[in-house]
C-alpha positions as CSV (number, residue, x, y, z in Angstrom):
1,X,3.4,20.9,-22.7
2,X,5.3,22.7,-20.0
3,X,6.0,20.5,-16.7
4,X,3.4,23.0,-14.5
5,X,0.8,21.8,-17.0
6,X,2.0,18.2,-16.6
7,X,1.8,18.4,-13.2
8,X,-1.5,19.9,-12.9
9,X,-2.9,17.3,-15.3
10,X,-1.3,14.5,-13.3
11,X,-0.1,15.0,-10.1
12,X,0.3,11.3,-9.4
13,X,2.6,10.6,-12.4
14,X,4.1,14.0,-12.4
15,X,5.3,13.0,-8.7
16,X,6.3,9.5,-9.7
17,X,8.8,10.7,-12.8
18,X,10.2,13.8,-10.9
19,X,12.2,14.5,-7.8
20,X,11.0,18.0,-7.1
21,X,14.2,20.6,-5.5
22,X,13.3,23.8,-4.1
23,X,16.2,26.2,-4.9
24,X,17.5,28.5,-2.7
25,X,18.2,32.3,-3.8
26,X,16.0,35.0,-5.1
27,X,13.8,32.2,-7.2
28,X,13.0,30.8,-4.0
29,X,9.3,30.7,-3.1
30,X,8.6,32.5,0.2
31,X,6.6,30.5,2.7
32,X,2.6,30.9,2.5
33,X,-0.2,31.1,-0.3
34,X,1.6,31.6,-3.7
35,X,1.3,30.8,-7.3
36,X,3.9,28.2,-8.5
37,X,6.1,26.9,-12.1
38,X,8.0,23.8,-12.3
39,X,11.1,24.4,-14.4
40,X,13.3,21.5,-15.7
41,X,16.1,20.8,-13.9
42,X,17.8,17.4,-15.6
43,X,15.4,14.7,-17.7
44,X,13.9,13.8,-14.1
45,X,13.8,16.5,-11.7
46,X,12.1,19.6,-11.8
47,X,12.6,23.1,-9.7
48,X,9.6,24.8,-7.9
49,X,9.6,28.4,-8.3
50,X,7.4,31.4,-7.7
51,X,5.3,32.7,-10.9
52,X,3.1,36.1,-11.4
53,X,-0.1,35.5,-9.6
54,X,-2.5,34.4,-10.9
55,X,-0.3,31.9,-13.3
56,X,-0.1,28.3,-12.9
57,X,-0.1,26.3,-9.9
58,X,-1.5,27.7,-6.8
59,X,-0.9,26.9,-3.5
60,X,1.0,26.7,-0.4
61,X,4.8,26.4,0.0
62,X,5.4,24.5,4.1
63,X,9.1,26.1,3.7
64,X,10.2,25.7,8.0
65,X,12.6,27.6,9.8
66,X,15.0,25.6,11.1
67,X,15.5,24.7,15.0
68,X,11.7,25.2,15.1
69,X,8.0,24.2,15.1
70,X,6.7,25.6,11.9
71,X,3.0,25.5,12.0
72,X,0.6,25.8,8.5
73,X,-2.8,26.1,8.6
74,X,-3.6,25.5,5.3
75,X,-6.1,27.2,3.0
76,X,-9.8,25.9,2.3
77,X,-12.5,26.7,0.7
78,X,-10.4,27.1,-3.0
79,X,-12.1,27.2,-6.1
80,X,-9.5,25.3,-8.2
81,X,-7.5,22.3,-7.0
82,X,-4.6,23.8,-4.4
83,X,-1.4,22.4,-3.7
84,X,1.0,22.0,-1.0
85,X,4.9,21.4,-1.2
86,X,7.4,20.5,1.2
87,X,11.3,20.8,0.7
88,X,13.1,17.9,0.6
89,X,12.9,15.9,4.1
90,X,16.0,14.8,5.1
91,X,15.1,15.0,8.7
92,X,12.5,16.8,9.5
93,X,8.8,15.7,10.6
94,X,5.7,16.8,8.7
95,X,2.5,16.5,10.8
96,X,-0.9,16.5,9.4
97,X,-4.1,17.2,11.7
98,X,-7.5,18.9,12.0
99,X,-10.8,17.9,13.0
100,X,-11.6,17.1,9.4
101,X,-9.7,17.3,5.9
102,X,-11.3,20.8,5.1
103,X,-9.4,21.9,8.4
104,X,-6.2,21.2,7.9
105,X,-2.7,22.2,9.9
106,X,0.6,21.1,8.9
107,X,3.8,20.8,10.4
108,X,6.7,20.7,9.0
109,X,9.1,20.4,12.2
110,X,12.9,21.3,11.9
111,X,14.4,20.7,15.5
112,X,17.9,19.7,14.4
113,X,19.2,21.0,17.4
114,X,17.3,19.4,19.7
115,X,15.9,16.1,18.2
116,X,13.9,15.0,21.4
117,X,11.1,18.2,20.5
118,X,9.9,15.5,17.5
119,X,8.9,12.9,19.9
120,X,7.5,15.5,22.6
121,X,5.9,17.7,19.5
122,X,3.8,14.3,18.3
123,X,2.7,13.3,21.4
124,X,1.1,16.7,21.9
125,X,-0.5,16.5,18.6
126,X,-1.3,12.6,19.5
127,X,-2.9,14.0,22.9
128,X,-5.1,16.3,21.3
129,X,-7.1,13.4,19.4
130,X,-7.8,15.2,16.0
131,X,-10.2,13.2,14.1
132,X,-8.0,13.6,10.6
133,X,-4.2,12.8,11.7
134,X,-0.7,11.9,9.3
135,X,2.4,12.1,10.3
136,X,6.0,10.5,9.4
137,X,9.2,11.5,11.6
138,X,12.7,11.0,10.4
139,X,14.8,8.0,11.6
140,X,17.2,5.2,10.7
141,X,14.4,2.7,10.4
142,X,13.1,2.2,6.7
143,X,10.3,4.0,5.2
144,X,7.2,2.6,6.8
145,X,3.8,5.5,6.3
146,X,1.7,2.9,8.9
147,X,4.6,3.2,11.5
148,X,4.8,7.1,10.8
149,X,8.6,7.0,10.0
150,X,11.0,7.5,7.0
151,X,15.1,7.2,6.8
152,X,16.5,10.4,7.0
153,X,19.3,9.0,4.5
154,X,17.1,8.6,1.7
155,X,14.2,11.4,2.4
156,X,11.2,11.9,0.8
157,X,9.0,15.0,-0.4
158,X,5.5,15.6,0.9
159,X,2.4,16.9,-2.0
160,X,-0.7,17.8,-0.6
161,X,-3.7,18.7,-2.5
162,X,-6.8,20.2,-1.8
163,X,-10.2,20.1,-3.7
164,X,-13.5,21.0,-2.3
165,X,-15.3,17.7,-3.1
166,X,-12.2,15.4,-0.6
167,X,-10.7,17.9,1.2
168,X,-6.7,18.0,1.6
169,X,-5.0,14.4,1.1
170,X,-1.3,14.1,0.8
171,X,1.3,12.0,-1.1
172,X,4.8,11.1,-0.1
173,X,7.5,10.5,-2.8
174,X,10.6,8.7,-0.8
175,X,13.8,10.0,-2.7
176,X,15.5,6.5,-2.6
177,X,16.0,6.8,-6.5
178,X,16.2,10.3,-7.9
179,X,14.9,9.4,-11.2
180,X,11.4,7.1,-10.3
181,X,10.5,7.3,-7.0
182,X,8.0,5.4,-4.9
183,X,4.6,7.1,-4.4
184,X,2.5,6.0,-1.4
185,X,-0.8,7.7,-0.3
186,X,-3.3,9.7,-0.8
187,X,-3.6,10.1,3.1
């Protein structure tokens, strides 16, 4: 079996037994709605790349700019199941909002530059009382999903998955041990 079938057949163990990288380069997926492959990159890692449409994994790729607010509304109404993928977060905040989980915006906030816009961009999300709401911001505290915060020594990665019958819910893998990492959620 080939690790995009794995995955797809198991996203919850596939997570679990792989530390997922998202090269840089011309394999790179561009940001957006795209059709993905996991490719083996060691005995527990694997690399997320672009595919020929139509071909295994679809979904979304939250790639942010950095020094920015990078703002995905995510895709509903899919046939299949539909993914989302973070990079690596080493740093960065992911925010997850809408006024339901078939209305979904992510953020995936880079404001190395000016780390006072995370706390200023999550009250404003905060403020605007979205009845669905996730969020985890980057810190030197431990990993802690009910306190919304993760050390930005250890990172994590961010899955998201949508199906029509739940809606988009979201699992974080912290990166605290390449090889078997902790899986919390779904939120």
């Amino acid at each position: 079996m080939s690790l995009s079938t794995d995955f797809i057949n198991s996203p919850q163990n596939f997570i679990i037994n792989h530390s997922i990288l998202i090269p840089g380069g011309t394999t790179a997926p561009h940001a957006g709605n795209g059709n993905f492959q996991f490719n083996a990159n060691g005995v527990n890692s694997a690399l997320l790349q672009s595919s020929a449409p139509g071909t295994n994994i679809a979904g979304y790729y939250a790639r942010p700019v950095p020094n920015n607010n990078n703002v995905f509304p995510l895709p509903t109404q899919q046939q299949n199941d539909y993914f989302m993928f973070t990079d690596a977060m080493n740093g960065c905040q992911f925010i997850a909002y809408g006024p339901d989980r078939q209305h979904v915006t992510v953020e995936h906030n880079n404001f190395i530059g000016n780390p006072a816009a995370y706390a200023l961009r999550l009250a404003a999300i905060v403020a605007q009382g979205h009845t669905y709401f996730f969020h985890l911001t980057a810190g030197a505290a431990p990993f802690n999903v009910a306190q919304g915060n993760y050390d930005l020594l250890t990172g994590l990665n961010i899955i998201g998955r949508y199906t029509q019958q739940y809606g988009w819910t979201f699992w974080v893998r912290d990166r605290l041990d390449q090889n078997i990492g902790n899986l919390v959620g779904p939120f």
